[in-house]
Each structure stands twice: as structure tokens, then as C-alpha cells.
NUTOR-287431 format. One record per residue: residue number from 1; residue in one letter; x, y, z of N, C-alpha, C in turn. Coordinates in pm, 1 decimal. Each point is the difference from the previous one (the first is absolute). Layout:
BEGIN
(NUM; "A"; (X; Y; Z); (X; Y; Z); (X; Y; Z))
...
***
This chain:
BEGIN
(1; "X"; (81.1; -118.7; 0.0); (-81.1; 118.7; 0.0); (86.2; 126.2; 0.0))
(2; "X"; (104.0; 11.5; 87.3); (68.2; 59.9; -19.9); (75.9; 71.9; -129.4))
(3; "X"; (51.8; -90.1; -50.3); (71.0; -20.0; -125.0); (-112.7; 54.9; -120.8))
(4; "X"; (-158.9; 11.2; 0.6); (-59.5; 68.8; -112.4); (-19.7; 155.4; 55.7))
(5; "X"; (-20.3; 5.1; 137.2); (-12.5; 130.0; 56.8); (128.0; 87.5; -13.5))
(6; "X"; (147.6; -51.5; -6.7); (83.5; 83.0; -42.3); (14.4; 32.7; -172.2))
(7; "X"; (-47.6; -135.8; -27.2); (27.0; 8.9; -185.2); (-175.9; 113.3; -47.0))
(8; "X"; (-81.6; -1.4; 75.8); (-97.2; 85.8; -41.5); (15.3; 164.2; 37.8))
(9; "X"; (95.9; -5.5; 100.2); (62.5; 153.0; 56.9); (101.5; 49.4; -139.3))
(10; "X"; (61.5; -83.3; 19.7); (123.2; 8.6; -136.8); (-102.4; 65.5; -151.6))
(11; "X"; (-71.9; -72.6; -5.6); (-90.9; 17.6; -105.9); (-83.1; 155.9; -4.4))
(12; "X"; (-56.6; 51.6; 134.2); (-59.6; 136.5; -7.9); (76.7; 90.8; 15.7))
(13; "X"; (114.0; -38.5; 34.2); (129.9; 124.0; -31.3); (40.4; -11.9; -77.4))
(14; "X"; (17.8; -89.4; -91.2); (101.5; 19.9; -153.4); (-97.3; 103.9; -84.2))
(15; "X"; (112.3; 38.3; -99.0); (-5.0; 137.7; -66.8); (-124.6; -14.6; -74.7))
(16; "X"; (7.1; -143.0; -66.9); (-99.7; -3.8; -121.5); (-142.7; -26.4; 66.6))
(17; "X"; (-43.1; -1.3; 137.4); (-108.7; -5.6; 63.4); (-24.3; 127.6; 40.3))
(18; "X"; (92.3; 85.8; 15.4); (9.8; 107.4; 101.7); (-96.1; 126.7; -121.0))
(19; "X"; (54.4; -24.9; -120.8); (-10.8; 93.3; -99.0); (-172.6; -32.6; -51.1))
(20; "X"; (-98.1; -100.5; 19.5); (-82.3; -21.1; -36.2); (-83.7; 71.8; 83.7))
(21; "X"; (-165.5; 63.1; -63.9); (-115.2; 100.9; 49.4); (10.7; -117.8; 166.7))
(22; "X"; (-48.6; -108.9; -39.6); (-76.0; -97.0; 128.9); (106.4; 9.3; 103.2))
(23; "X"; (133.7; 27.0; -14.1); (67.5; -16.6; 136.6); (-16.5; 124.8; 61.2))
(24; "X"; (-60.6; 119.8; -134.5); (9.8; 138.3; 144.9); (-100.7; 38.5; -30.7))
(25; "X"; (-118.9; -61.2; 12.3); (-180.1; 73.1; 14.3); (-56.6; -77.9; 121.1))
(26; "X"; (-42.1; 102.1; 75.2); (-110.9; -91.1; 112.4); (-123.3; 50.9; -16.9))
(27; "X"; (-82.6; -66.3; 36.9); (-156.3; -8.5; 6.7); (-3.8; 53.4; 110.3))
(28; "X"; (-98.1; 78.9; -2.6); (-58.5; 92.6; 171.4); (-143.7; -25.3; -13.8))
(29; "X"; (-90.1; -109.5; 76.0); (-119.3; 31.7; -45.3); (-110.6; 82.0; 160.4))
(30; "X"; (-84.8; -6.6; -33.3); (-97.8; 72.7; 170.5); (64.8; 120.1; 16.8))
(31; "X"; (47.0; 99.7; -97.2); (64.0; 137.7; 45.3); (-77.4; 42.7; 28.4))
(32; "X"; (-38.1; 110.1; 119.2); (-88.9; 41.9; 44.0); (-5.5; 165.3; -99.3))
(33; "X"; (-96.1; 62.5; 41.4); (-55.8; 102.2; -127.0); (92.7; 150.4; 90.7))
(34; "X"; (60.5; -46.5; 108.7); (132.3; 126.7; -15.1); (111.2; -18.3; -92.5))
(35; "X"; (32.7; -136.0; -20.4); (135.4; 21.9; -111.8); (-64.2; -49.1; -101.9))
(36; "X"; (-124.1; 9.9; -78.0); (-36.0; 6.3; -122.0); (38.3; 89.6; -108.5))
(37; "X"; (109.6; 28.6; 17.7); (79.4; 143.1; -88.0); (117.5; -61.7; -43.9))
(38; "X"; (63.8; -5.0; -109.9); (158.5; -35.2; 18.6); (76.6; 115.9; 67.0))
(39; "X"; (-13.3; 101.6; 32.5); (102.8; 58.0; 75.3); (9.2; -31.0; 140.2))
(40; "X"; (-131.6; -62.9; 66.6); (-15.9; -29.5; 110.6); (79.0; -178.3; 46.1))
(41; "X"; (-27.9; -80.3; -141.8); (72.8; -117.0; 39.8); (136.8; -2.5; -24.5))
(42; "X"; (70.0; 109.0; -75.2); (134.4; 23.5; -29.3); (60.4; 51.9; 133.5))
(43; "X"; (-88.2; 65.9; 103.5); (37.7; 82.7; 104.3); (49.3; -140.9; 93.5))
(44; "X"; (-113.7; -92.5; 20.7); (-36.0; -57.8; 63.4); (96.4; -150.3; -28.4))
(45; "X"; (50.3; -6.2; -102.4); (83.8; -117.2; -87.8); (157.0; 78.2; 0.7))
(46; "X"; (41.2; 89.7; 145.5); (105.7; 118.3; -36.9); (126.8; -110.3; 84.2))
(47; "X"; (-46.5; -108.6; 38.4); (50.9; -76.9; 91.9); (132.5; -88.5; -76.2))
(48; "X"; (-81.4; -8.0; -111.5); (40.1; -97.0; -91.5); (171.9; 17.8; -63.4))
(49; "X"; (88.3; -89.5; 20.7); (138.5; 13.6; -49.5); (-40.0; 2.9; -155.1))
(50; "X"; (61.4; 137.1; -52.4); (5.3; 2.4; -172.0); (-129.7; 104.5; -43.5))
(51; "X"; (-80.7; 14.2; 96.2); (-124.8; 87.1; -24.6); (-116.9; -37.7; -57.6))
(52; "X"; (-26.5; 16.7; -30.0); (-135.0; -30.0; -138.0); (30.4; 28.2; -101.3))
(53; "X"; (-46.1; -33.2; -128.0); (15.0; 34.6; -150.9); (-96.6; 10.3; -41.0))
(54; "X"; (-157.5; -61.8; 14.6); (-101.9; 14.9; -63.3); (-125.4; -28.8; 124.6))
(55; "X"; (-78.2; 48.6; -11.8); (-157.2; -11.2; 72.2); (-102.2; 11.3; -73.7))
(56; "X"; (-55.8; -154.7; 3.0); (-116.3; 0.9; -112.5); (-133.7; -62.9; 155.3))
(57; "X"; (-80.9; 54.1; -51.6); (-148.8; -3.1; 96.2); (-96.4; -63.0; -81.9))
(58; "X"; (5.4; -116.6; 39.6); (-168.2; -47.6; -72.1); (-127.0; 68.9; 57.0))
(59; "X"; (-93.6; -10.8; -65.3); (-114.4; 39.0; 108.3); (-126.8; -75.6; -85.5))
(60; "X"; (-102.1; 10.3; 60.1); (-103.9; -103.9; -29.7); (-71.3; 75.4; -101.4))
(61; "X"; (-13.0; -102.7; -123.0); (-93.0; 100.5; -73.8); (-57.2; -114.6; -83.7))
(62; "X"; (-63.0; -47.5; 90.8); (-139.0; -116.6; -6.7); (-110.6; 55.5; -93.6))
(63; "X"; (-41.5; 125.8; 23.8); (-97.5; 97.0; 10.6); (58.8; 23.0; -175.2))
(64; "X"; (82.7; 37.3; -25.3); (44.7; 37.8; -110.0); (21.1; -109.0; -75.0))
(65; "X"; (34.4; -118.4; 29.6); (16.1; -89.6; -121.0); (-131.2; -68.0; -51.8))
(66; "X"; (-74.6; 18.9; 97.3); (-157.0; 14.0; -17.1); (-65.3; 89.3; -133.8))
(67; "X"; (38.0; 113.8; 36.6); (-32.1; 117.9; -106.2); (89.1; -21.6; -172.0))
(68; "X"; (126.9; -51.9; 78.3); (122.9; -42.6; -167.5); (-96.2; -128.3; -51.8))
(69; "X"; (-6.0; -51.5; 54.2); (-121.5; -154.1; -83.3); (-79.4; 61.6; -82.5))
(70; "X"; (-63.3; 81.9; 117.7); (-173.0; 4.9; -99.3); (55.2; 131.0; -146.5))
(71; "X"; (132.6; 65.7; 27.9); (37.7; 79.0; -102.4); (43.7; -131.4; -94.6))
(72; "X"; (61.7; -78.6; -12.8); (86.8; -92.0; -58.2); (-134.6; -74.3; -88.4))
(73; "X"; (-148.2; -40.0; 81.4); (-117.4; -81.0; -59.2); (-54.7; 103.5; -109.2))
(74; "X"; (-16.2; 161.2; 53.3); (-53.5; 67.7; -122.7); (71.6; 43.4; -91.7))
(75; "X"; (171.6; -11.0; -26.7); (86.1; 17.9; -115.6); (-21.5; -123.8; -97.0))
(76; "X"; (-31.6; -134.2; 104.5); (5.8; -90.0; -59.3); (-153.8; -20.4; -103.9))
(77; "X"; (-85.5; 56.0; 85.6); (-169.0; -2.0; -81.3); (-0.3; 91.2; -87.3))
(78; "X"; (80.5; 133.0; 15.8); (73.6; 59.7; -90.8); (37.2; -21.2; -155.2))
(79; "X"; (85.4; -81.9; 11.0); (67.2; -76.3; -84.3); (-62.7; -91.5; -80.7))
(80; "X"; (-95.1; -36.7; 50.4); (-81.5; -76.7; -54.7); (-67.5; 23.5; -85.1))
(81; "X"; (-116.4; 96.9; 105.4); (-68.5; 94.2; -129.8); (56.0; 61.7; -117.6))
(82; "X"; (101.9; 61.5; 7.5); (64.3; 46.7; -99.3); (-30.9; -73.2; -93.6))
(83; "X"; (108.6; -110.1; 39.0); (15.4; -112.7; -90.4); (-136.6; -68.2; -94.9))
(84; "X"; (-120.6; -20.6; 87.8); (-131.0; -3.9; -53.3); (-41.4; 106.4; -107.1))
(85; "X"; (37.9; 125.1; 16.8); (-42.7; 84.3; -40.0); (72.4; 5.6; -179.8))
(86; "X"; (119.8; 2.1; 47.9); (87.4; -1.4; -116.8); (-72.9; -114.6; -113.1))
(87; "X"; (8.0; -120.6; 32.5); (-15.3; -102.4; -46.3); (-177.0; 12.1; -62.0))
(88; "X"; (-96.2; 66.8; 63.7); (-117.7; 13.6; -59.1); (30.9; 128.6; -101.7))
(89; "X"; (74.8; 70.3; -1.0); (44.0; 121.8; -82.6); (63.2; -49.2; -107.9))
(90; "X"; (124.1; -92.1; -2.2); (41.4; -55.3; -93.1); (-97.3; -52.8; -131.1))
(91; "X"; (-58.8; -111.4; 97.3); (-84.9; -94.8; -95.7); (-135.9; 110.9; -87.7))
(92; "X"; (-48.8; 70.8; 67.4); (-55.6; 120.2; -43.3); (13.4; 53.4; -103.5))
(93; "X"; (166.4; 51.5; -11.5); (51.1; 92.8; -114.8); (46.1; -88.0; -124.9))
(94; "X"; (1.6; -161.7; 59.9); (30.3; -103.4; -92.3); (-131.3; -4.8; -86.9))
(95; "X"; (-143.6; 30.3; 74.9); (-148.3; -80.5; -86.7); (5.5; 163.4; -73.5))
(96; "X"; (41.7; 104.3; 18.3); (-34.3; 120.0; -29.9); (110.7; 2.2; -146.0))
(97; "X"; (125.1; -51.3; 22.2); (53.6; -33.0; -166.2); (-38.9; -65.6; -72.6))
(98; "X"; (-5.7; -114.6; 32.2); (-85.3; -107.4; -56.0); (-159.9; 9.4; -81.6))
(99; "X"; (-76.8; 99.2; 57.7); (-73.0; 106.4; -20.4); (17.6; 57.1; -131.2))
(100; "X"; (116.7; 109.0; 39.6); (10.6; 71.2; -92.8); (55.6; -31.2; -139.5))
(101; "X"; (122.1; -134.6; 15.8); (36.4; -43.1; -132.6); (-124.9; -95.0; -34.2))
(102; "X"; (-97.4; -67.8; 42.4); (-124.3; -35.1; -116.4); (-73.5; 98.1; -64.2))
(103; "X"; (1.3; 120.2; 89.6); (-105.6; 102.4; -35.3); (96.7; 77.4; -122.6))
(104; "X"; (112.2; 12.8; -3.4); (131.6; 22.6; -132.7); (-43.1; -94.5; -131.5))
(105; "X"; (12.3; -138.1; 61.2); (-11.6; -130.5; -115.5); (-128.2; 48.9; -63.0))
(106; "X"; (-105.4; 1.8; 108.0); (-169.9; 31.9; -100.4); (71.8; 120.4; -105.6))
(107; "X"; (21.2; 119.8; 52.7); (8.1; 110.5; -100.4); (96.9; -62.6; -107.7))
(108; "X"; (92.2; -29.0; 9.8); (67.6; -23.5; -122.9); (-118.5; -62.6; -76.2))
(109; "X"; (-32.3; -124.1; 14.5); (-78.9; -81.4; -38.6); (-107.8; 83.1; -75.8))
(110; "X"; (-59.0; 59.0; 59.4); (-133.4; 114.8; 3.6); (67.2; 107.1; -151.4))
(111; "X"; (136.8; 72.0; 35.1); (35.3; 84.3; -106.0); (114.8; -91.6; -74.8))
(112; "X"; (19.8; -101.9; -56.5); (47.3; -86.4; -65.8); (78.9; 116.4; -137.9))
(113; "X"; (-78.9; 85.7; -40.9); (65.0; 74.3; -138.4); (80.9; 159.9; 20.4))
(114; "X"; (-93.0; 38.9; 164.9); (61.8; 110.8; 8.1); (178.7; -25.0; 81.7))
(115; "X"; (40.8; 145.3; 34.2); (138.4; 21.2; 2.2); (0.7; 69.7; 194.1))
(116; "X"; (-79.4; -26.8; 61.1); (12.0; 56.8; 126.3); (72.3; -35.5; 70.0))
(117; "X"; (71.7; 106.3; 74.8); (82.4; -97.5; 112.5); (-77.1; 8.1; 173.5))
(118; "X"; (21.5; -109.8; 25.6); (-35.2; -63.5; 128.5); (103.1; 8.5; 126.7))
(119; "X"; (-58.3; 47.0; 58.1); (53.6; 73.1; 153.4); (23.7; -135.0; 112.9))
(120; "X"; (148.7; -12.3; 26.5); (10.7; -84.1; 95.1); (-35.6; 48.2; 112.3))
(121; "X"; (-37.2; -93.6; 100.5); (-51.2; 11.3; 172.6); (105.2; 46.8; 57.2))
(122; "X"; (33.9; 139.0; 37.7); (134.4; 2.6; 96.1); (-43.3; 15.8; 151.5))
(123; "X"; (91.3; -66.7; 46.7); (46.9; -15.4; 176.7); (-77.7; 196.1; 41.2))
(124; "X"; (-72.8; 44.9; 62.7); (1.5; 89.5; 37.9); (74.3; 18.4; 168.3))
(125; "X"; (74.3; 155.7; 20.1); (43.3; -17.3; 167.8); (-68.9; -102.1; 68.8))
(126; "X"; (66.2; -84.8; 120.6); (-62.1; -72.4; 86.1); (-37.3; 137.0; 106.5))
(127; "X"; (-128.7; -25.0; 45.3); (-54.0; 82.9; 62.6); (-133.4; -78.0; 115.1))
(128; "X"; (-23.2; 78.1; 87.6); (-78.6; -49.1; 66.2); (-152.6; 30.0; -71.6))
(129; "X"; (27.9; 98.5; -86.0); (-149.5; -38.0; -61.9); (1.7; -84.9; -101.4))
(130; "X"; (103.4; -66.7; -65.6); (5.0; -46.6; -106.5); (-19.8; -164.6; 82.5))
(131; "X"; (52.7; -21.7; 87.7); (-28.1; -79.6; 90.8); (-133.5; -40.6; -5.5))
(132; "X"; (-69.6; 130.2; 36.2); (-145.1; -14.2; 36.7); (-107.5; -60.6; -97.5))
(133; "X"; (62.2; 69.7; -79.4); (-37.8; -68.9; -141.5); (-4.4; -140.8; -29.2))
(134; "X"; (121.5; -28.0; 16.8); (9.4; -177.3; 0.0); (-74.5; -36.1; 58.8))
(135; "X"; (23.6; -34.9; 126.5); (-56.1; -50.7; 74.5); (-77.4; 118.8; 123.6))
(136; "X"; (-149.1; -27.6; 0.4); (-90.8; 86.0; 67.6); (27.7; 8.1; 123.9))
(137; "X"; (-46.5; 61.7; 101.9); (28.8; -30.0; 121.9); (-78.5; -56.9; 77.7))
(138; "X"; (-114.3; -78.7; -69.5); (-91.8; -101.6; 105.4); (94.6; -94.9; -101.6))
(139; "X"; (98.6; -15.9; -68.6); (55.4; -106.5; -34.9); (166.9; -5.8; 91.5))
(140; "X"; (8.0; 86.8; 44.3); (124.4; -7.3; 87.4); (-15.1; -126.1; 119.2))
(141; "X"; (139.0; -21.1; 54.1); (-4.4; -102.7; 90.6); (-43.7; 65.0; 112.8))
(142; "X"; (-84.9; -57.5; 69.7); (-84.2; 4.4; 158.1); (39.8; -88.2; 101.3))
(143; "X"; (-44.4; -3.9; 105.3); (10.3; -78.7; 112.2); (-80.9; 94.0; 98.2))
(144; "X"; (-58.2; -113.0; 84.3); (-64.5; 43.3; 116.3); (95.1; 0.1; 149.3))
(145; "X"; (-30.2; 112.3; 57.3); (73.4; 66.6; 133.3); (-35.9; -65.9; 137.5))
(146; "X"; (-138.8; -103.8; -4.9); (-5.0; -26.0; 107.0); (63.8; -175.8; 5.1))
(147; "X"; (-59.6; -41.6; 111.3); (1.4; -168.4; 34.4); (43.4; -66.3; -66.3))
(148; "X"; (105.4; -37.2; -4.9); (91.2; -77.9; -116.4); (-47.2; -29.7; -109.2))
(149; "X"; (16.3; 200.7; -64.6); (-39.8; 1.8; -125.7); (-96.0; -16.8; -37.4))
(150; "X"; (-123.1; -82.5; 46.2); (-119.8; -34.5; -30.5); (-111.8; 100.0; 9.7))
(151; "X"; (-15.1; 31.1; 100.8); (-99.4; 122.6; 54.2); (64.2; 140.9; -5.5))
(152; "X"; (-75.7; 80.9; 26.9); (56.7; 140.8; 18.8); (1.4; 64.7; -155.2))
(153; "X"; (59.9; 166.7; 18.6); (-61.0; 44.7; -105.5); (82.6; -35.8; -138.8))
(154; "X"; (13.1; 8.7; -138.8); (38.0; -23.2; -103.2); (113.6; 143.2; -24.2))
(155; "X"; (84.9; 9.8; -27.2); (73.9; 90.3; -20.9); (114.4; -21.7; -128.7))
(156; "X"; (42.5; 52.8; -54.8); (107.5; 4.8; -105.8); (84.9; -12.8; 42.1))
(157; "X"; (112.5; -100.3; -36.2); (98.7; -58.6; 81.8); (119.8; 100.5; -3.1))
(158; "X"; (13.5; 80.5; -133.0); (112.4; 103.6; -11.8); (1.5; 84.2; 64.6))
(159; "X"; (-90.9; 78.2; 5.8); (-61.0; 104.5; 77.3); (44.1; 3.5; 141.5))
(160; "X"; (-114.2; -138.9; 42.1); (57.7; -68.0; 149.8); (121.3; 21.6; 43.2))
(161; "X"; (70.0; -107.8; -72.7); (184.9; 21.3; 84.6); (55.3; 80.3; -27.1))
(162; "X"; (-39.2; 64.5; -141.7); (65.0; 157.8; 21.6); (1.5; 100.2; 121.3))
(163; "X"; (-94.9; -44.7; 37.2); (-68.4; 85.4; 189.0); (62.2; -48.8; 67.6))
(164; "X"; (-2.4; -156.1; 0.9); (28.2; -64.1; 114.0); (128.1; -8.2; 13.5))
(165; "X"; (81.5; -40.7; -97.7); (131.7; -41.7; 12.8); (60.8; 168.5; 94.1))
(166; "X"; (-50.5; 104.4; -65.0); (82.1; 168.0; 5.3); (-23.0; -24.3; 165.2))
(167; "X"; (-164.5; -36.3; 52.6); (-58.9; 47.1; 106.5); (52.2; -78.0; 88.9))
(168; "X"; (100.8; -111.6; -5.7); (74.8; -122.3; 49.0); (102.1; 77.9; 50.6))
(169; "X"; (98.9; 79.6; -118.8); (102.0; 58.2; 27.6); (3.7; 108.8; 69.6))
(170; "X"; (-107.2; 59.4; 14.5); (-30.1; 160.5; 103.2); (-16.7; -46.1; 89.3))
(171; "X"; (-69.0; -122.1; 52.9); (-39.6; -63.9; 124.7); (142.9; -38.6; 59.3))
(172; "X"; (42.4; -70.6; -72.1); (145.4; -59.8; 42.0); (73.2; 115.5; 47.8))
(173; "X"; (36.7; 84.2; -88.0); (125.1; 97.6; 49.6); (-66.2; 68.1; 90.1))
(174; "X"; (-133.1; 55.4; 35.8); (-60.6; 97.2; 101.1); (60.6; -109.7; 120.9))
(175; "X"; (-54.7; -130.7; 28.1); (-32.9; -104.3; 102.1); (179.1; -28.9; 58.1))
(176; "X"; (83.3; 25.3; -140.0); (144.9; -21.4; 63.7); (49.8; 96.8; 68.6))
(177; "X"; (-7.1; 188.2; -70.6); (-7.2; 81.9; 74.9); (-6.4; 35.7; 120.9))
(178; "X"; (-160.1; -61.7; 51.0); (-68.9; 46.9; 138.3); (48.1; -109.6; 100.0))
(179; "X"; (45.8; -163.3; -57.7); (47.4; -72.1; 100.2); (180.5; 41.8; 71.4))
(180; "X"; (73.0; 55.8; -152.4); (118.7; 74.7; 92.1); (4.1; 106.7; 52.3))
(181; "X"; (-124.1; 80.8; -31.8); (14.5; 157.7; 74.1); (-73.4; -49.3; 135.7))
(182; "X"; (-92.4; -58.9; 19.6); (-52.7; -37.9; 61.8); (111.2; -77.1; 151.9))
(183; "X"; (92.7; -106.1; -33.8); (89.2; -71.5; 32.1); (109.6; 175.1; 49.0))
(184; "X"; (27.9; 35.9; -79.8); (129.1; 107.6; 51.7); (-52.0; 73.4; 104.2))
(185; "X"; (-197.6; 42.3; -37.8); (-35.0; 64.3; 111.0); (-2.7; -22.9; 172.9))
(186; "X"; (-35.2; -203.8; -46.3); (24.2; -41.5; 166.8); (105.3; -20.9; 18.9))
(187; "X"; (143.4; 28.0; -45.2); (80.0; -47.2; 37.0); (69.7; 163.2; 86.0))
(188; "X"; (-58.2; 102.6; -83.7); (64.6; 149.3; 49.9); (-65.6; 67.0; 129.6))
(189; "X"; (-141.2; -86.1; 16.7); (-103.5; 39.4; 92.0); (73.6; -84.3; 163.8))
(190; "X"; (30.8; -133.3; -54.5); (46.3; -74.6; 103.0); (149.2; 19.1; 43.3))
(191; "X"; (134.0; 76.7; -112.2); (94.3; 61.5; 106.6); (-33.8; 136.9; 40.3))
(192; "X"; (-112.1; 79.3; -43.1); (-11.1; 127.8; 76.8); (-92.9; -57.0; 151.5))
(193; "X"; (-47.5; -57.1; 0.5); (-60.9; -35.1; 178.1); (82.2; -60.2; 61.2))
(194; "X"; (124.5; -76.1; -36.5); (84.2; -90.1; 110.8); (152.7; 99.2; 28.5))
(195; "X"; (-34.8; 140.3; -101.2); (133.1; 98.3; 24.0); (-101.8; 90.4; 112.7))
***
């Protein structure tokens, strides 16, 4: 026993152990909400041979990865729709050529002797009204807002996470905000009563 307890000493002092993050990071967990600051655990870590080099603070943000999901589900329903959307737009502008070169074939056919020339279908700007055009907007992709999807009201899915996803991210950064101002406040409230 001996003999691994000196060869494992040997081992956390040699150079090539010494130089790695894991031989010089410790875990501090249950810090109480006075040294919730890094200047306060640097004060407090002043003990330490070599000093400190870095102070990183986790803090709980349960609450927030909560809010990053439901942002992450409406980029993703997002995405989707798009994708629906595109794809009913496509096939659209496909029956709308298709269209137009039979309705070409008749006229030739129709003016067989005359000399007219015939106007190809061009691509006009992509636009949201040109969009609209394609495809209507009781033809856009939907989904319902309530009870897994089933119940509740009918809404336009683009529209939707366009709101939702933005209204995800205002929620989030307000909710991260108020939990560290919030956090610095009890921590400045609790060394002004014990000075």
C-alpha cells in the first residue's frame, strides 16, 4: 500500500500532471450568496499558494433552459413551416409553367401561319406577396396552440414562431438579467447588515 501511495504522490507532482487544467481547478459547491461574486471568492481563495487564475460561477438556470427549449421547439416549427411553405410554392409555380407552356402550344397551334412572338413566364422578385399568390394563406401551414396540438385555437405556424421563438428570447434575457441583478442585490444587502 505503501509503495502505490508514494508512486501516486510521485505522479501528482510530476511536471506533466502538474501542467494539466484538472490538477489546478477545484470545485466549490454550497457557496453561500456572500461570495457569489468572483471578487469575493478570489478574496476569500487569497489563502491559496500561487493565487487564483480564473473564477468561473455556475448558477442555476433551470428556469432558463426551460425558456432555451421552448425557443429551440419554435425555430424548429419554424423551420418547418418554411419548409412546407416553400415546397407548396414550388410545386405551384411548377403547375403555373406547365400552364403557361400548353396555353403557348394551343396558340402556336391556334396561329399556325402567323409570325407572333410568344412571351416566356419569367421568375418575378420573390416576395411575400408573390408568395401570397402561390400559395393563399388559408393554404399556409397551421397548427393548433392548445392540448397536444389537438384542441385549442388554429393559428399560422410562421407567424406563430415568429412571435414565439423572438418572445422566448426577450423572456430569456429579461429572466437572466433579473436572476443576476437580483443575486448581486442579496448579496450587497447581506454585507451591508453584517458591516
Amino acid at each position: 500500500m505503501n509503495a502505490f501511495v508514494r508512486l501516486r504522490q510521485q505522479f501528482l507532482l510530476s511536471r506533466s500532471h502538474s501542467r494539466l487544467a484538472q490538477a489546478r481547478t477545484v470545485l466549490i459547491t454550497s457557496v453561500p450568496d456572500a461570495l457569489a461574486r468572483e471578487r469575493a471568492l478570489r478574496t476569500f481563495a487569497s489563502f491559496v499558494p500561487g493565487g487564483v487564475d480564473r473564477v468561473w460561477l455556475f448558477r442555476d438556470t433551470k428556469s432558463l433552459n426551460e425558456l432555451f427549449e421552448r425557443r429551440q421547439e419554435a425555430c424548429a416549427k419554424l423551420e418547418k413551416g418554411i419548409m412546407v411553405l416553400l415546397r407548396d410554392a414550388i410545386s405551384a409555380w411548377k403547375k403555373n409553367v406547365k400552364l403557361h407552356k400548353k396555353e403557348i402550344q394551343r396558340r402556336k397551334e391556334d396561329e399556325e401561319g402567323s409570325n407572333h412572338v410568344l412571351i416566356e413566364l419569367e421568375v418575378p422578385p420573390i416576395t411575400k406577396e408573390f408568395l401570397d399568390e402561390l400559395v393563399p394563406p388559408a393554404n399556409r401551414p397551421h397548427h393548433r396552440i392548445g392540448f397536444l396540438g389537438m384542441v385549442g385555437q388554429k393559428v399560422d405556424t410562421i407567424e406563430w414562431c415568429k412571435v414565439g421563438a423572438s418572445e422566448a428570447l426577450i423572456i430569456f434575457t429579461a429572466q437572466w438579467l433579473m436572476d443576476l441583478t437580483a443575486r448581486d442585490c442579496r448579496t450587497q444587502c447581506q454585507a451591508q447588515t453584517r458591516s
